[in-house]
C-alpha positions as CSV (number, residue, x, y, z in Angstrom):
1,X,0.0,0.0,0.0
2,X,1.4,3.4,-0.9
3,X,0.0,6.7,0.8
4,X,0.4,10.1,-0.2
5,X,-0.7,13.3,1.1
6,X,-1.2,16.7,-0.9
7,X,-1.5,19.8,0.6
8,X,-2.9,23.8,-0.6
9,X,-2.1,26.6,1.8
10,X,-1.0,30.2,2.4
11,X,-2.8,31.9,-0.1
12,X,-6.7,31.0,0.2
13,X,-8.7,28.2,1.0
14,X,-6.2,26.0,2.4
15,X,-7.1,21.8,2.4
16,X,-5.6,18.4,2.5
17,X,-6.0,15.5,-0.1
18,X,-5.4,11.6,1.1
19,X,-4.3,9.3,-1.9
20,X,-4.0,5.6,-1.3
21,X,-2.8,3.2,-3.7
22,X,-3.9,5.8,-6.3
23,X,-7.2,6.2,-4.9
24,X,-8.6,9.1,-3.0
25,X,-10.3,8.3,0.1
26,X,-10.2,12.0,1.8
27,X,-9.7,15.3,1.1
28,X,-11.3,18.5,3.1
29,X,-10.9,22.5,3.7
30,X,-8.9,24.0,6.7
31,X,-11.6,26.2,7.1
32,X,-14.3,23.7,7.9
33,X,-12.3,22.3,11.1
34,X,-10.9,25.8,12.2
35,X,-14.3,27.5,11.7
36,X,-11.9,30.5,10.1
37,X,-13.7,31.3,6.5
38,X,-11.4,30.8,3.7
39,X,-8.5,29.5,5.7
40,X,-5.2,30.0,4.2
41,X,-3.2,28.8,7.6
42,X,-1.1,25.2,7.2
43,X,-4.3,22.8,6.8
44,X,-3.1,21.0,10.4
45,X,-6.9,19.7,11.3
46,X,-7.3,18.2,7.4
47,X,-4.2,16.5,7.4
48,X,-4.9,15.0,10.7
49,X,-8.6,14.2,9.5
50,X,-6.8,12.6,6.1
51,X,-4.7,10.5,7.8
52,X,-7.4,9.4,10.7
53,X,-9.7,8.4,7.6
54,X,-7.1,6.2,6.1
55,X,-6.4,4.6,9.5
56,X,-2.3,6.2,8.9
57,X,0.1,8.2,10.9
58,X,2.8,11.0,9.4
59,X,5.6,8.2,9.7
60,X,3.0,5.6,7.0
61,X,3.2,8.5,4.5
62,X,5.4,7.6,1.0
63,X,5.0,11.3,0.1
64,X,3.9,14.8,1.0
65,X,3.6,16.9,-2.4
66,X,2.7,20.9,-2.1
67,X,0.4,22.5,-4.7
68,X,3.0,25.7,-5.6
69,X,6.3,25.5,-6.0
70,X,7.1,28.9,-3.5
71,X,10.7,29.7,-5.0
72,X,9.1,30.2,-7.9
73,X,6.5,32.5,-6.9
74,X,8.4,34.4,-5.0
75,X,10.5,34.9,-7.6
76,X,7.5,36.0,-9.6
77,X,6.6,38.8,-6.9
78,X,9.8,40.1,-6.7
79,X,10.1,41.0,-10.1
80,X,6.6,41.9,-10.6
81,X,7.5,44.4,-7.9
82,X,11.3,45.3,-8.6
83,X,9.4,46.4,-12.3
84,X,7.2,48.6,-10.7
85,X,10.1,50.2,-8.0
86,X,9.5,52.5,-6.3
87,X,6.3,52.3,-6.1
88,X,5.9,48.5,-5.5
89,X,7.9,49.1,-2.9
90,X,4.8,49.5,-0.2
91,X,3.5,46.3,-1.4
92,X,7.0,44.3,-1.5
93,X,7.4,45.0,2.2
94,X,3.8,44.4,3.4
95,X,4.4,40.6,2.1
96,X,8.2,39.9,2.8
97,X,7.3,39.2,6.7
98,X,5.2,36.3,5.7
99,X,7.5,34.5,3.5
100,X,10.4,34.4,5.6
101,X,9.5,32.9,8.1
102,X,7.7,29.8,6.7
103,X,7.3,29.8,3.0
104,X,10.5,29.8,1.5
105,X,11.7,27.2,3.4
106,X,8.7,25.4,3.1
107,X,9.9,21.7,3.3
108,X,11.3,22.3,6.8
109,X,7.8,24.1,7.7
110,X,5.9,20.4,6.2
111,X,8.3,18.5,8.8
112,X,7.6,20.4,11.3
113,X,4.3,20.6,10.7
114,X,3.8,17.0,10.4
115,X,5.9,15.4,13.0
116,X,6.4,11.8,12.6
117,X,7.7,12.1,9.0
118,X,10.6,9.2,8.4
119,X,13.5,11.3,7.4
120,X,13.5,9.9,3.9
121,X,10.1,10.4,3.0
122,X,9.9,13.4,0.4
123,X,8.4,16.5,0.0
124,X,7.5,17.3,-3.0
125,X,6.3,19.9,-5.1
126,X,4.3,20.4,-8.5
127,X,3.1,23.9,-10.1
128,X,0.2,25.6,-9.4
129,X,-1.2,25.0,-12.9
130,X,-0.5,21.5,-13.1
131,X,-2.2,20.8,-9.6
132,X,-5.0,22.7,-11.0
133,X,-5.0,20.5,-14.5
134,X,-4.6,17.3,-12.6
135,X,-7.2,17.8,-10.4
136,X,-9.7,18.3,-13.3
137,X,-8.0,15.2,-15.5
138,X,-7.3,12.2,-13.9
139,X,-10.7,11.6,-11.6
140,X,-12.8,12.8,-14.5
141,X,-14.6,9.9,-16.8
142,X,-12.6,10.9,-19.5
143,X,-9.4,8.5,-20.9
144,X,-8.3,11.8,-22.8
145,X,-9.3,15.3,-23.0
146,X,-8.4,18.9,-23.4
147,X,-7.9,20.8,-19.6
148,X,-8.5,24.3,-19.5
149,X,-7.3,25.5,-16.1
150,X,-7.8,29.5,-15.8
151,X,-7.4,31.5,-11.7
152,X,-6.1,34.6,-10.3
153,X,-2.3,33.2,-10.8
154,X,0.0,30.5,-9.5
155,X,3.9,31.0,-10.0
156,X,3.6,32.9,-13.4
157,X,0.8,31.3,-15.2
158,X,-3.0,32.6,-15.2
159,X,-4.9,30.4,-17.9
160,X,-3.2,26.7,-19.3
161,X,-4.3,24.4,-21.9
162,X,-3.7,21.3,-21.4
163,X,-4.0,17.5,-23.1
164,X,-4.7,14.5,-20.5
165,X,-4.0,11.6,-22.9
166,X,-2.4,8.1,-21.7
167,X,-2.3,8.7,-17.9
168,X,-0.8,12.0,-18.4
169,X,-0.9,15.9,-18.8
170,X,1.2,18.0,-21.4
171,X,0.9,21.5,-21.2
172,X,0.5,23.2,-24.2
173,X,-0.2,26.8,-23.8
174,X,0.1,29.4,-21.3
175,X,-1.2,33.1,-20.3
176,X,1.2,34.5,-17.6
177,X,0.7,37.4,-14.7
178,X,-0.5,39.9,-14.3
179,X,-2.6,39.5,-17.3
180,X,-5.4,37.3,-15.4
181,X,-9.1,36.8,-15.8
182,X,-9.4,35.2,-12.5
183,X,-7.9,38.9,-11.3
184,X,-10.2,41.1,-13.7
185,X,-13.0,39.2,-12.0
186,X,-12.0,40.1,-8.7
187,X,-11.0,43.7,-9.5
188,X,-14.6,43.7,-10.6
189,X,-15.9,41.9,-7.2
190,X,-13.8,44.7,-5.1
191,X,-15.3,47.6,-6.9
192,X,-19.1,46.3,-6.7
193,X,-18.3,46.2,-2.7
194,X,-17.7,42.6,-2.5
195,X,-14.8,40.6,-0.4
196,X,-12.3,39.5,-3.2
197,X,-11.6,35.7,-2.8
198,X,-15.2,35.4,-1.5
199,X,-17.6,38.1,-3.1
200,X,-17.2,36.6,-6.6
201,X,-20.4,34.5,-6.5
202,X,-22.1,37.2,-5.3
203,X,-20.8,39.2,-8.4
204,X,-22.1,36.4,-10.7
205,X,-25.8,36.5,-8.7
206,X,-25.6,40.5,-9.2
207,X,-25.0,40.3,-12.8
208,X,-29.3,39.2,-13.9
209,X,-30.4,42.7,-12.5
210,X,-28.0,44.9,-15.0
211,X,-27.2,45.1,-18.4
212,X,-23.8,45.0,-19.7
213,X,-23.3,48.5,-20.9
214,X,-19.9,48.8,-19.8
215,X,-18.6,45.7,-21.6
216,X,-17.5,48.3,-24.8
217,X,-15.6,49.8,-21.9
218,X,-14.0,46.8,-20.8
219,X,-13.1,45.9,-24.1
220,X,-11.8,48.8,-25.4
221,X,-10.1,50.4,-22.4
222,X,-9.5,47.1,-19.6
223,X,-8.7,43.6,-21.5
224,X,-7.4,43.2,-25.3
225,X,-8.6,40.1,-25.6
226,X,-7.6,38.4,-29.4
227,X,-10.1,35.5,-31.2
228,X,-7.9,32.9,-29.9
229,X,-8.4,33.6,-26.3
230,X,-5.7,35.2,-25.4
231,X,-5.4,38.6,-23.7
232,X,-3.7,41.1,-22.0
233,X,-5.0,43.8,-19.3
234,X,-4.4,47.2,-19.7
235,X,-2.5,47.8,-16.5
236,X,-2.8,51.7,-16.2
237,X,-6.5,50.7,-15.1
238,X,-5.4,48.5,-12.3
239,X,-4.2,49.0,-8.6
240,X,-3.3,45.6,-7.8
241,X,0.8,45.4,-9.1
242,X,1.5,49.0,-6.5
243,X,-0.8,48.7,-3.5
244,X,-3.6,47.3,-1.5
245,X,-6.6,48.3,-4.1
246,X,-7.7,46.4,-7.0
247,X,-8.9,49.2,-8.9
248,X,-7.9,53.4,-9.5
249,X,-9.2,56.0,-10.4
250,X,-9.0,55.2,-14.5
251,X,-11.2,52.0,-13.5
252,X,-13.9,54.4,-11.6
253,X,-13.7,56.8,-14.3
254,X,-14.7,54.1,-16.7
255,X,-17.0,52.4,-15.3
256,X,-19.1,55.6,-14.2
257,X,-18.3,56.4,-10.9
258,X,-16.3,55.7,-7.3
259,X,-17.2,51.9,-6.0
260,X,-19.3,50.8,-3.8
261,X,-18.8,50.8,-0.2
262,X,-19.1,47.5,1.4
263,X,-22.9,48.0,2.9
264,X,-24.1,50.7,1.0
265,X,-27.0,50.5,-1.0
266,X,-26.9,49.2,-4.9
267,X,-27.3,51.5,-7.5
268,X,-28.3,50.1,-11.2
269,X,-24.9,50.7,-12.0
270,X,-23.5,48.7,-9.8
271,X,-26.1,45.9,-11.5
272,X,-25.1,46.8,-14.9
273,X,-21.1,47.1,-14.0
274,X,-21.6,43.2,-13.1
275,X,-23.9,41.9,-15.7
276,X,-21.1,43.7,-18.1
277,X,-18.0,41.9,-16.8
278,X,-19.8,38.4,-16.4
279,X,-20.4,38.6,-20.4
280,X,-16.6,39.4,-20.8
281,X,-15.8,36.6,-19.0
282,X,-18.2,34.5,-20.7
283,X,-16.9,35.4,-24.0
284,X,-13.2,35.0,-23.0
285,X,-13.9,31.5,-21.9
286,X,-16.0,30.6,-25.0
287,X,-12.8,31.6,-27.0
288,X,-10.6,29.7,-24.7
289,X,-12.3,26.6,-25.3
290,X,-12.3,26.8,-28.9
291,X,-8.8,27.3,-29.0
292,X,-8.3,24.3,-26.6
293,X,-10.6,22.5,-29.1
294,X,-8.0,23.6,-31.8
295,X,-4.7,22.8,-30.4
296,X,-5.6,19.7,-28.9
297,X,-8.2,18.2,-31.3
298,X,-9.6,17.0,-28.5
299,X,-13.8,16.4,-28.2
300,X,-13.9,16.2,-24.2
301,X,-13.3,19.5,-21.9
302,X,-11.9,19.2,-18.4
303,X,-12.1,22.6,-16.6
304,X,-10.0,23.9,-13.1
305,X,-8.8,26.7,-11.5
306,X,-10.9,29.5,-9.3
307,X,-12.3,31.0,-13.1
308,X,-14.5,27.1,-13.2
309,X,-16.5,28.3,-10.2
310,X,-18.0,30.7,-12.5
311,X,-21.4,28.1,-13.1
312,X,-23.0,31.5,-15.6
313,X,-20.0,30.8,-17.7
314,X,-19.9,26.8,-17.4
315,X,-23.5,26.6,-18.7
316,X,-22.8,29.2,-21.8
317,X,-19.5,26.8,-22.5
318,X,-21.7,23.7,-22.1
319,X,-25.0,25.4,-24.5
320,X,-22.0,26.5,-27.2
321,X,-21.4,22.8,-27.8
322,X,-17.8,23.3,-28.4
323,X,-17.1,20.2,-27.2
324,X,-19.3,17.3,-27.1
325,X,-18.6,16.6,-23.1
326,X,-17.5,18.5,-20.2
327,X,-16.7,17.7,-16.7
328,X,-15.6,20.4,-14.2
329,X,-13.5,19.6,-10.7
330,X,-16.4,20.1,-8.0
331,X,-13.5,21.7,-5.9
332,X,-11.9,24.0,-8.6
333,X,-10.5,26.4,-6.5
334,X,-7.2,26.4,-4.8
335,X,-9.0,23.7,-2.4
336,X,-8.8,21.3,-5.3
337,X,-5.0,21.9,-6.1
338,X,-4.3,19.6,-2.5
339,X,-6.1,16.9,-4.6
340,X,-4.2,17.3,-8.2
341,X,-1.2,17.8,-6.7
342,X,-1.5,14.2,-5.2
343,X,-2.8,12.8,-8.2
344,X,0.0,14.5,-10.2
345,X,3.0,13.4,-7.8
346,X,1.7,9.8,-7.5
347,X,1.9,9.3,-11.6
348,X,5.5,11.3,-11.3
349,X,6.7,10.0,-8.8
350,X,4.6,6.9,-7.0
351,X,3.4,5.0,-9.8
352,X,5.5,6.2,-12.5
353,X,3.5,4.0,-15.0
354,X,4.1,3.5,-18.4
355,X,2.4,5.8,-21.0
356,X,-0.4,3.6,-22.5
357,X,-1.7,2.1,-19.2
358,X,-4.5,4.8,-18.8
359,X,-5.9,5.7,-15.6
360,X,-7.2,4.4,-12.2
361,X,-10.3,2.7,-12.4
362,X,-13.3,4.7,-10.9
363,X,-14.9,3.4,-7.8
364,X,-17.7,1.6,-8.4
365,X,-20.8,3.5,-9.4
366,X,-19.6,4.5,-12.8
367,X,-18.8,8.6,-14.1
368,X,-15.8,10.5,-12.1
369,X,-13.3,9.3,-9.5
370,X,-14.5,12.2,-7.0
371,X,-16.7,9.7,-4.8
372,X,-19.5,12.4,-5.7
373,X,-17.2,15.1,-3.8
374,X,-18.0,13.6,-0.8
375,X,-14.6,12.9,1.1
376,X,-14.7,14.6,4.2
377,X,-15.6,13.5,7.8
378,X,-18.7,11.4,8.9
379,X,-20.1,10.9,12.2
380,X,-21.5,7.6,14.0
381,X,-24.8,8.0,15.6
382,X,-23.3,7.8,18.9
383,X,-21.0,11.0,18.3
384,X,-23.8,12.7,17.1
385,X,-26.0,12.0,20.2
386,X,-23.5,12.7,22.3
387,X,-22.9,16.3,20.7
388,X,-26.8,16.8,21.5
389,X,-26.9,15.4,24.6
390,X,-24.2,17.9,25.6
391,X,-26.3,20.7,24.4
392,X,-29.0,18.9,26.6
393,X,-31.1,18.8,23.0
394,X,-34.4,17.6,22.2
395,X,-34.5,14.8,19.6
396,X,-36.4,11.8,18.7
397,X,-34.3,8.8,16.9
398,X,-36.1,7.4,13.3
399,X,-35.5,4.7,11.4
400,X,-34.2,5.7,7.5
401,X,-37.6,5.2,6.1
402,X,-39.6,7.4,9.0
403,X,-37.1,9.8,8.5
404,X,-37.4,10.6,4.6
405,X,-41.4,10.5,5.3
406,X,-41.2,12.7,8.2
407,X,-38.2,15.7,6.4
408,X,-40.4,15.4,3.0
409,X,-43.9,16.1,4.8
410,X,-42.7,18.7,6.6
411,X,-40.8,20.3,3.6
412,X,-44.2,20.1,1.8
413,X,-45.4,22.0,4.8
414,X,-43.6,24.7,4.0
415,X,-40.7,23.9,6.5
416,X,-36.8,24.9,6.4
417,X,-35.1,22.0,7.3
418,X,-30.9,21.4,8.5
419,X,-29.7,18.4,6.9
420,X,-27.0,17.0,8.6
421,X,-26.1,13.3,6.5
422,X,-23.0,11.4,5.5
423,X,-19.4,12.5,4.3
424,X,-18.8,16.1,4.2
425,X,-18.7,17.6,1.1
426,X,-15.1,18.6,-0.7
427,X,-15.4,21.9,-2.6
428,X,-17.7,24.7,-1.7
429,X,-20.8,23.3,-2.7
430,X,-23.1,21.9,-0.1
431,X,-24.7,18.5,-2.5
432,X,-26.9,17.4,-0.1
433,X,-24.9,16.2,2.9
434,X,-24.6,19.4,4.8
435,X,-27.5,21.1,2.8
436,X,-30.4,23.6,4.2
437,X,-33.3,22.5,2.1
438,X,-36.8,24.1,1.4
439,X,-40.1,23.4,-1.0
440,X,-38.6,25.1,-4.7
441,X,-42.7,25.8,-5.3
442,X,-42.7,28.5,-2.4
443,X,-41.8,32.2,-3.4
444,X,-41.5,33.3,-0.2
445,X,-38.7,30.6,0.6
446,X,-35.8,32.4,-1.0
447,X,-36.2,35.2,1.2
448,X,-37.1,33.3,4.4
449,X,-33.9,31.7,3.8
450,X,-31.7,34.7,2.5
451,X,-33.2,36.7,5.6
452,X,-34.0,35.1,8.6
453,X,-31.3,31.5,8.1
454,X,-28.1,33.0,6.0
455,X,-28.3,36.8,7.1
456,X,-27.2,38.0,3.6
457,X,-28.7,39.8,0.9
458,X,-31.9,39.3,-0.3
459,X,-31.0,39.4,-3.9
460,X,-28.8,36.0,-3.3
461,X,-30.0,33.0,-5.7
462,X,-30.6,29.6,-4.6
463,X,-29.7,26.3,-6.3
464,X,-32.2,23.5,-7.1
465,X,-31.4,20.2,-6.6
466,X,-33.1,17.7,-9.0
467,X,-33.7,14.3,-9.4
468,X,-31.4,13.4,-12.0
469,X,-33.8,11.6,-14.3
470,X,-36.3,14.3,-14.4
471,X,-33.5,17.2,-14.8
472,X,-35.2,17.3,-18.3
473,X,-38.7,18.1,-17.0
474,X,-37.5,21.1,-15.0
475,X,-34.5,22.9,-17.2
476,X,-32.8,23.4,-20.5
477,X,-30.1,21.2,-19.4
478,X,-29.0,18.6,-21.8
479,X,-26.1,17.3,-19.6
480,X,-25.7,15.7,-15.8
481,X,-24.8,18.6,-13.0
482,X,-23.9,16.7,-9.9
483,X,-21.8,19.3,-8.5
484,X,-23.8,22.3,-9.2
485,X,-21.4,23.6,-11.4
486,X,-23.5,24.6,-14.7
487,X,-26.3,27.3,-14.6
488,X,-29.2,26.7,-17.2
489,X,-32.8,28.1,-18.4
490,X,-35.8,27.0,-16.9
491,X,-37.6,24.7,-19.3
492,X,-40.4,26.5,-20.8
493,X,-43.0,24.6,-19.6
494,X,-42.3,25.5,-16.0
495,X,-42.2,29.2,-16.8
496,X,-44.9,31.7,-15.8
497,X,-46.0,34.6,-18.2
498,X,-43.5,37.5,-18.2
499,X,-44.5,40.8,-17.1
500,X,-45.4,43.3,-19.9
501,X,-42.6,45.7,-18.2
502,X,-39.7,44.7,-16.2
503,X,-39.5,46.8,-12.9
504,X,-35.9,47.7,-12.1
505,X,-33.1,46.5,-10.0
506,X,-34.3,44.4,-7.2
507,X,-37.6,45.1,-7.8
508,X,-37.6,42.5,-10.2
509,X,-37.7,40.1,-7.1
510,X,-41.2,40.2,-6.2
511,X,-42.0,38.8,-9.9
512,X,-42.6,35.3,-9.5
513,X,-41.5,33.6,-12.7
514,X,-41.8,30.1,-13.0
515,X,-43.1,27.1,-11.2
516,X,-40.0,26.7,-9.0
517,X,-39.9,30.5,-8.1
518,X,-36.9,29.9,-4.8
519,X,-35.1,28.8,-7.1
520,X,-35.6,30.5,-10.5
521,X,-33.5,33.7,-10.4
522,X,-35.1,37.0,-12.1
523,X,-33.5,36.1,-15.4
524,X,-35.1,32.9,-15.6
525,X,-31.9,30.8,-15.2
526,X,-30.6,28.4,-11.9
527,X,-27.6,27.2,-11.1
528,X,-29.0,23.3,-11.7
529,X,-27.7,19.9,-9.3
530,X,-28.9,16.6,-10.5
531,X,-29.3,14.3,-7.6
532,X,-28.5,10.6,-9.5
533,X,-29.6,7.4,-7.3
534,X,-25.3,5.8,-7.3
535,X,-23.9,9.3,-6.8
536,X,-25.9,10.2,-3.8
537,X,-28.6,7.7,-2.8
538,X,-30.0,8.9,0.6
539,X,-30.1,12.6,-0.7
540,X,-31.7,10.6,-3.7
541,X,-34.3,9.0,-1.9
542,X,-35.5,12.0,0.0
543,X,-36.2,13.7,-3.3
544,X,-38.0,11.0,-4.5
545,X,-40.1,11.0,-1.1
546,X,-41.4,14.5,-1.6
547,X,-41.8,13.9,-5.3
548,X,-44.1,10.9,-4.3
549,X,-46.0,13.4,-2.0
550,X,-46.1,16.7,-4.1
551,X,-45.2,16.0,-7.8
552,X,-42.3,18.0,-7.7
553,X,-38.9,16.7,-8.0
554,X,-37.2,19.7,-7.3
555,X,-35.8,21.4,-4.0
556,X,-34.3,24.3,-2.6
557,X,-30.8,23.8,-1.5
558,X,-28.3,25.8,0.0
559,X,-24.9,25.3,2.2
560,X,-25.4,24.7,6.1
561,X,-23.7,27.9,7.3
562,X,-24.8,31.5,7.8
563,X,-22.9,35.0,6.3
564,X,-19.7,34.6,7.2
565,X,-19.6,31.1,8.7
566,X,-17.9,27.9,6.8
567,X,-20.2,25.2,6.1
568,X,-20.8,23.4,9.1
569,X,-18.5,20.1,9.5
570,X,-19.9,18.6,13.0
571,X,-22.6,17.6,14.8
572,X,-21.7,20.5,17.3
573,X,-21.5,22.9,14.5
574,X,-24.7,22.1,13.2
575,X,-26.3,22.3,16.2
576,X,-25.5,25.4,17.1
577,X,-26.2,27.2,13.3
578,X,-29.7,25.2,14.0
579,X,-30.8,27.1,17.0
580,X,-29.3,30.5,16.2
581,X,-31.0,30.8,12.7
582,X,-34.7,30.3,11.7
583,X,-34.5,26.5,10.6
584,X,-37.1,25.0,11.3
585,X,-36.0,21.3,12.0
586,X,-33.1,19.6,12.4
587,X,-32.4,16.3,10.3
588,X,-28.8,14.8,11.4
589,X,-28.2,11.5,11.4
590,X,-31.5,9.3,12.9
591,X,-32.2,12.3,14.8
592,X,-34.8,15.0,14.6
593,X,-34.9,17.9,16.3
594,X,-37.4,21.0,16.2
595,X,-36.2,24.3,16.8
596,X,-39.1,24.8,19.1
597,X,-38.6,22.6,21.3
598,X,-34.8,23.0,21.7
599,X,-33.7,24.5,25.4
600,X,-34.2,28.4,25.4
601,X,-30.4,29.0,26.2
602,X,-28.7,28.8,23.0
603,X,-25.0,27.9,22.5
604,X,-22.9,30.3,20.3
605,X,-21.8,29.8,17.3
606,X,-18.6,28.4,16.8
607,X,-16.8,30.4,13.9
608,X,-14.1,33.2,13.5
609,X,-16.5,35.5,11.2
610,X,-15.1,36.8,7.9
611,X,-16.4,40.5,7.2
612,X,-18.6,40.0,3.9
């Protein structure tokens, strides 16, 4: 048996990866087990979960492989900076004092951090790019396939193609800093008043009330993009290379106007500032793929890197039909690099198999290798009745079957429900394991949810989950979406009649516009998961329940966290998000627990909150 860790940290979203014999048994977020959003720290708690899942200690490990190779990038900065002197010299110094002491000697900081190492087992190190290209390749259902991997930046590169082909990757072309789309994006995120690294979906869910009347701007003045794909940003608009902002005053001037203050109100500009840069990026990553199409000859698209998250963009690439199949990495961000950079050293380095052999098997239950992205921690039923007990919770223990038939009648009641089942989820998708769910029919839900459970803006979108065989029924989705990845139309039949005018901004709210209105957002689209019977058969089954009782095979589902918080990971976690928001019941494990009846002192919650 041969074990092999990877590991992402220090930059954003920091998570470990368990390989064994070439298979992935766990992989998880730093942020979930420190309750610190976005956790860039060493992932310490998801290496230690990794190697208590695999039943290993430090000293069992063949390998430990790191997602970045940090010479290289610091190379990168210092140059970028040096270029700029003096006036990257502010910046330069503001991230010298976190390098030294750790990063550039980032071996010995591994060994330190994982005591127990045998003194011969390596450390070893792949680029960014290649983790990101990995990750989408080798646990996809493709034997070959062009990889498009596009992010902020890694040592130099922003935007790879790549061919997978024969049980390996060759990289083909590259775009390199600072000319990044992942960086455009979150220049755009900044000014709109939005956290970078965590304000970009709320970007993409801003973009449906604008129009893009600033994408000439964009083009012409911010991004000279070429018909292959390829582009370079106009720098002089840009604050990012000299100081703390992402933007200047050229950007404001352009796009109409100072940005907005975090908590201010929205202005229509603001709407039509996002709807304009989403349809850049939609068009850059259309010609992307075409030219991936081109230089590999490829017909299948594998797709990585922070860029991938962008599911308005995935389900334009996936309607173009530029290539005949597509699977994206369910944890495409840096999260997902921990993964390929294991799955990258362990064919360099491990395995080392001859070209020709192909890939890994899947595990059993046919499509990806991802386990359907659930590879982080479960809990026993005593460990989660000993986390209520503790609370001195109210619960009453069900069998599988009462359960289903007591969660569906009650979400056909109208009821928000905590669902609290299984492995963890790897990426930042909750699928249905640590999911809030509500009834898709009620147009009051999304709000009840965006208002009284998440505390975030009402203008926030909610995903559908779908029974995977009547995904069909529901949307203008030709293709599976098991990690709610591609966004698509609703299907006409399921539409209501549009209004004869369209009221503005968020106005456009209160229009209920299709038979699923929680989850059809105001331009008729949703960001679609199919819920197949192998991939994710409890989740599965409880969809099929409320089918059974209402005719609809559709629900509302959303992460198990409020603003701020990480998804929840624990049976103590949960708890507490349960009682401090307005969810209604409490589904985890053979448990369930109403709100109402839960003691009136409430626990805090247990996260280090991340201004929004």
């Amino acid at each position: 048996m041969r074990n092999l860790i990877g590991i992402s940290a220090y930059y954003h979203d920091s998570a470990a990866a368990l390989l064994v014999d070439g298979q992935i048994v766990a992989a998880a977020q730093e942020e979930r087990f420190s309750r610190r959003k976005n956790d860039e720290r060493f992932p310490e708690h998801a290496v230690r979960f990794c190697l208590k899942q695999g039943g290993l200690a430090p000293g069992d490990l063949d390998a430990v492989v790191f997602y970045d190779k940090p010479v290289v990038k610091f190379t990168r900065m210092l140059e970028s900076f040096l270029a700029i002197t003096p006036a990257g010299l502010p910046a330069w110094l503001r991230v010298l004092p976190g390098w030294l002491p750790e990063k550039l000697n980032l071996r010995q900081t591994i060994r330190d951090e994982l005591s127990g190492l045998v003194v011969d087992c390596p450390v070893l190190f792949t680029e960014h790019h290649v983790a990101h290209a990995a990750s989408a390749f080798y646990p996809s259902p493709f034997d070959r396939a062009a990889i498009l991997t596009v992010d902020g930046v890694g040592e130099w590169a922003t935007t790879t193609i790549s061919r997978g082909a024969d049980g390996s990757i060759e990289m083909l072309r590259e775009l390199h800093f600072p000319h990044s789309l992942g960086l455009l994006y979150s220049a755009f995120t900044a000014y709109c008043g939005f956290r970078v690294n965590s304000g970009e979906y709320k970007l993409m869910g801003l973009a449906p009330y604008g129009e893009p009347r600033f994408a000439d701007a964009i083009y012409g003045q911010m991004i000279d993009l070429k018909p292959d794909g390829s582009f370079r940003l106009n720098m002089e608009c840009f604050g990012f290379l000299r100081g703390r902002n992402m933007t200047n005053r050229l950007f404001e001037r352009l796009m109409g106007g100072p940005p907005r203050t975090p908590g201010a109100p929205f202005e229509q500009r603001h709407m039509d500032v996002a709807a304009s840069v989403q349809s850049v990026v939609d068009e850059v990553m259309l010609r992307l793929a075409r030219q991936a199409r081109e230089v590999t000859g490829e017909n299948r698209l594998c797709l990585a890197g922070g860029v991938a998250l962008n599911c308005v963009a995935n389900g334009k690439l996936q309607r173009a039909g530029v290539f005949d199949d597509l699977w994206i990495q369910p944890a495409a961000g840096d999260a997902g690099g921990a993964l390929g950079t294991a799955l990258e050293a362990w064919r360099q380095h491990i395995n080392s198999q001859p070209k020709g052999e192909g890939k890994p098997a899947s595990p059993s239950g046919g499509g990806d290798a991802m386990r359907g992205s659930l590879l982080g921690p479960e809990f026993s039923e005593t460990e989660i009745r000993q986390a209520l007990e503790m609370h001195g919770a109210v619960f009453e223990s069900l069998d599988e079957a009462a359960m289903l038939e007591r969660v569906a009648a009650l979400l056909a009641d109208g009821a928000i429900i905590g669902w609290f089942q299984g492995r963890m989820e790897f990426g930042p998708r909750a699928l249905g394991s640590r999911s809030i769910l509500g009834d898709a029919r009620l147009a009051s839900m999304q709000s009840d949810i965006n208002q009284k459970v998440k505390f975030r803006e009402s203008f926030r979108p909610f995903a559908p989950a779908v029974l995977e065989e009547r995904v069909g029924d529901y949307f203008d989705l030709a293709a599976k979406s098991p990690y709610m990845l591609l966004v698509a139309d609703v299907a006409e039949g399921q539409c209501l009649a549009k209004p004869a005018t369209e009221p503005p901004g968020f106005e456009r709210l209160k229009q209920p516009r299709s038979t699923i209105p929680a989850v059809t957002h105001v331009d008729g689209s949703a960001r679609v998961q199919t819920v197949g019977r192998e991939r994710h058969p409890l989740f599965w089954r409880l969809l099929k329940q409320f089918e059974q009782r209402t005719g609809c095979g559709v629900l509302l589902n959303t992460s198990f966290n409020v603003r701020g918080e990480p998804v929840v990971c624990t049976p103590d976690d949960a708890y507490r998000c349960f009682v401090n928001t307005a969810i209604d019941w409490l589904a985890i494990g053979p448990f369930l627990l109403s709100r109402e009846r839960q003691p009136v002192e409430k626990p805090q919650p247990t996260f280090d909150p991340v201004p929004d």
